[in-house]
N, C-alpha and C positions, 0 to 999 in steps of 0.2 A: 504494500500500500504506500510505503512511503517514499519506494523509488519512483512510483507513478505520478506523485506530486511532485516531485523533484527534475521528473523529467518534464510535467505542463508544465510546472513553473519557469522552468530554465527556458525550455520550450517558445513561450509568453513574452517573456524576458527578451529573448534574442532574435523576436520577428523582424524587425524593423531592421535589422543587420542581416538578415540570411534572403531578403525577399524584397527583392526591388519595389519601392514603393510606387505609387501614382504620381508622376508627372503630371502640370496644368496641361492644355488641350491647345499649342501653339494658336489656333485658328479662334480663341474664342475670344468676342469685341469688348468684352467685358475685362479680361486680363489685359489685352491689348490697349485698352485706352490706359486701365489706371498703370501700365507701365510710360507708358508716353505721357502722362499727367508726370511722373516722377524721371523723366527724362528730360521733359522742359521746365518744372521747376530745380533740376541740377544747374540752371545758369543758361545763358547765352550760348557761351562753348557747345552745350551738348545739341544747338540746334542749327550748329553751324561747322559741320564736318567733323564733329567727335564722335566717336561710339559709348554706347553706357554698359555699364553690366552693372547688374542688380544680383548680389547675393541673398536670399531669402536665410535667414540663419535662426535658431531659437533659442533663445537664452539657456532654456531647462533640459539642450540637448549635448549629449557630450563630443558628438562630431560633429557640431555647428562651434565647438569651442575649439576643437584642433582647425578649424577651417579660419576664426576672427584670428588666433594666433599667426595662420600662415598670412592673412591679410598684412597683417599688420609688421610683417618681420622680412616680407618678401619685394623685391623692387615689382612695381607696378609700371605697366603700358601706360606712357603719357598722353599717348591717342587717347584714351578712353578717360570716360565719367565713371566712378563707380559709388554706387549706392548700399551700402545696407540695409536690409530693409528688415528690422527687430524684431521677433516676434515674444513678447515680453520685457521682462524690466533689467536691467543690467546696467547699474552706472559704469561701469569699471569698463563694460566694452564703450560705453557712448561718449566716455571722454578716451579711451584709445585711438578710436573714431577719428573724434574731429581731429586731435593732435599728427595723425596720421593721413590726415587732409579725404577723408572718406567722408558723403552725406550718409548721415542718417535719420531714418523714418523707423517709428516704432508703430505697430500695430500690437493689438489683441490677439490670439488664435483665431476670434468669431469673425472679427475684419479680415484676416487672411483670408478663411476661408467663405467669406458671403463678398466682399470684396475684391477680392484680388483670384477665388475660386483655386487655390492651394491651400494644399492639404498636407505637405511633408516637405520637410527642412533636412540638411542643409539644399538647399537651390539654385544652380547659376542660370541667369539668366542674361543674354545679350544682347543686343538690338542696334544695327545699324544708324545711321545717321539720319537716316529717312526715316525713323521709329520701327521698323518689322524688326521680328524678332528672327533672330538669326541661330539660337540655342537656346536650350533650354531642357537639362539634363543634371546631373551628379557631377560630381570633381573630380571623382575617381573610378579606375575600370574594379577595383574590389570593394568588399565591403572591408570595412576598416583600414582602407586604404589611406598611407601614409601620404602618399606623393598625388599633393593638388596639382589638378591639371588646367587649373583656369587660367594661368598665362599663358599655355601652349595653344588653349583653346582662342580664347581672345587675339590672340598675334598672329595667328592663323587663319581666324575669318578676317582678320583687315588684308590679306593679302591672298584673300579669294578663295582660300584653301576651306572645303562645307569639313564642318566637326560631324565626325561620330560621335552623337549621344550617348555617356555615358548614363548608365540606371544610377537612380535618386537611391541609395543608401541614406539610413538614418533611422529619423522618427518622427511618426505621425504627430500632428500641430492638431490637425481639426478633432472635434469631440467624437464623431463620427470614424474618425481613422481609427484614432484611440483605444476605439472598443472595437474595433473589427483586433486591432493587432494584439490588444491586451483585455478579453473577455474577462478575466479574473481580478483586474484590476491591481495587478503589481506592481505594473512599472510605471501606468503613468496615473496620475489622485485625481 
């Protein structure tokens, strides 16, 4: 009996790592404005041959924290605008953030996902200079994968080269994920 729990539990525990989550749906107008709402509030720059990439990350997740670490430690493509887009409370990354010349937007989990129609973090998302979105996938080709690939991604659509989509490793954001990934309620309250 007790290996049985030990094995849902564990089980439970480590969906969001072993099982590519839901990517948003490129095509939908709804994700699509409120990225280009947050492309032209990055400034002037991002509406006049810059590219943006919108990291979606969430405070309460542990591979959205190895992911603001590599932001924040890693040289950044000067082409590009880059946004975080918060999902929960973190001062510690929001003054990393600005110091490290990154915008950031905080939302709610319920705003992610009734707004922006995402459901699992960490997220990159990229978009050309004309507002389409050009990616929009995971960081890495494993799960717990150490080695982020969003500079190689990024420096690669500017010079025409289409990314292969990496699967969205992590953890469900929305209430709705939550309980598809964790029925027993262990991992996430």
């Amino acid at each position: 009996m007790w290996a049985t729990i030990g094995i849902v539990g564990g089980s439970t525990l480590m969906a969001g790592h072993l099982y590519a989550l839901p990517e948003p749906a490129v095509g939908d107008p709804v994700l699509l404005g409120r990225l280009q709402a947050l492309q032209a509030a990055a400034g002037p720059d991002a509406a006049t041959g810059h590219w943006h990439a919108v990291h979606v990350l969430y405070a309460a997740c542990r591979c959205s924290q190895r992911i603001f670490d590599h932001l924040f430690e890693s040289a950044r493509p000067s082409e590009y605008r880059e946004t975080i887009l918060l999902v929960g409370d973190d001062p510690s990354v929001a003054a990393r953030a600005s110091a490290a010349g990154f915008d950031l937007v905080a939302v709610t989990p319920q705003a992610l996902a009734t707004e922006f129609h995402i459901e699992a973090a960490p997220l990159l998302l990229v978009l050309d200079p004309d507002g389409h979105i050009r990616y929009a996938g995971g960081y890495s080709e494993r799960k717990q994968g150490y080695e982020a690939l969003d500079v190689e991604i990024m420096l690669g659509l500017m010079s025409g080269v289409a990314a292969s989509e990496l699967p969205l490793y992590g953890c469900g954001v929305s209430m709705e994920l939550q309980a598809v990934l964790d029925p027993m309620g262990l991992k996430y309250e």
